[in-house]
N, C-alpha and C positions, 0 to 999 in steps of 0.2 A: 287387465289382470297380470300382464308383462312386469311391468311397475310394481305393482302388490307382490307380486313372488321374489323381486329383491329384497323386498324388507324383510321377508319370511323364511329368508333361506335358513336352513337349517332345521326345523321346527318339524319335517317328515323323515318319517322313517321309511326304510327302504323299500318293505311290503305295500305301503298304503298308496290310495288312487291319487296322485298329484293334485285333483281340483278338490276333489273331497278335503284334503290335510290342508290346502291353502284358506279356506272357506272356514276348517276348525282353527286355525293359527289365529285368523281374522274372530274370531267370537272370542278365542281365548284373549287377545290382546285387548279387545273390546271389554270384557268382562275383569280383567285387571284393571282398566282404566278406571273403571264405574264402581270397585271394590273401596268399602269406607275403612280406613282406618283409625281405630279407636285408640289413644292410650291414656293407660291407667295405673295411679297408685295404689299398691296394694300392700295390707300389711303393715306393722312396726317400723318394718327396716326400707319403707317408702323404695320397694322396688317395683320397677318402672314395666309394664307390660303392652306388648300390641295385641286387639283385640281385631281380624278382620271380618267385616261384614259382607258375603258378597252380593251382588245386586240380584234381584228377579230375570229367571231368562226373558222374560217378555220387554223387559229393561233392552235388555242385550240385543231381542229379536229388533226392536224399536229402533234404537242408533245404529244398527249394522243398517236397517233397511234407510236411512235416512243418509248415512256416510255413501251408500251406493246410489242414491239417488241424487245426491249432490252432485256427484262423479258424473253420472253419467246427464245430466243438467248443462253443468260444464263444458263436460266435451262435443253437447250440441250448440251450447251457446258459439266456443270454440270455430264450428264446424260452419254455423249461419253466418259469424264472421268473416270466415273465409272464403267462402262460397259465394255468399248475394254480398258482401261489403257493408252490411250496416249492423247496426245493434237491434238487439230483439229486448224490446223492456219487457215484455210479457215471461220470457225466461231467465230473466235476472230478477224479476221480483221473487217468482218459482225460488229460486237460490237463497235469493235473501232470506224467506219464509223457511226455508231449512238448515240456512244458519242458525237463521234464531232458535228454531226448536234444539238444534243438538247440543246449543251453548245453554237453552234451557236443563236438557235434560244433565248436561257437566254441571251446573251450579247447582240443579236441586239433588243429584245422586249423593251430593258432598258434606250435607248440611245432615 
């Protein structure tokens, strides 16, 4: 979470509970991510408009829980690494299998 609050910096206001505003910074960024933009002619005078769509929170709930799952995938794979010395293919397929879904869910939010 160390890591995550430098990207985030700025994003809380003074009143609010630091894991709480880091957790909304994290869905807001997420949900910018997954947001379609549309543009469009409109009119005679062929002026140019953006049109933004933004995704279902369940979109959102979906990839935050999948970007955290990765994360912390990772930092066991990481961990089994460095502890017992060998690789764990049983948790690198785990990874694999959630790459794929997040780079699913980036290519189909986009279309």
């Amino acid at each position: 979470m160390a890591l995550l609050s430098i990207f985030l910096v700025g994003y809380c206001s003074q009143g609010e509970d630091k894991e709480i505003c880091e957790v909304d910074a994290v869905k807001n960024w997420i949900r910018s991510l997954l947001t379609k933009r549309v543009t469009r002619v409109s009119g005679s005078s062929r002026k140019l408009s953006v049109e933004e769509i933004p995704p279902s929170e369940l979109l959102v709930m979906l990839f935050q829980f999948s970007l955290f799952a990765l994360l912390a995938l990772s930092a066991l794979e990481i961990a089994h690494l460095a502890l017992l010395g060998e690789w764990n293919g049983e948790i690198f397929a785990a990874i694999t299998g959630i790459i794929g879904t997040i780079m699913g869910i980036l290519i189909g939010s986009k279309k």
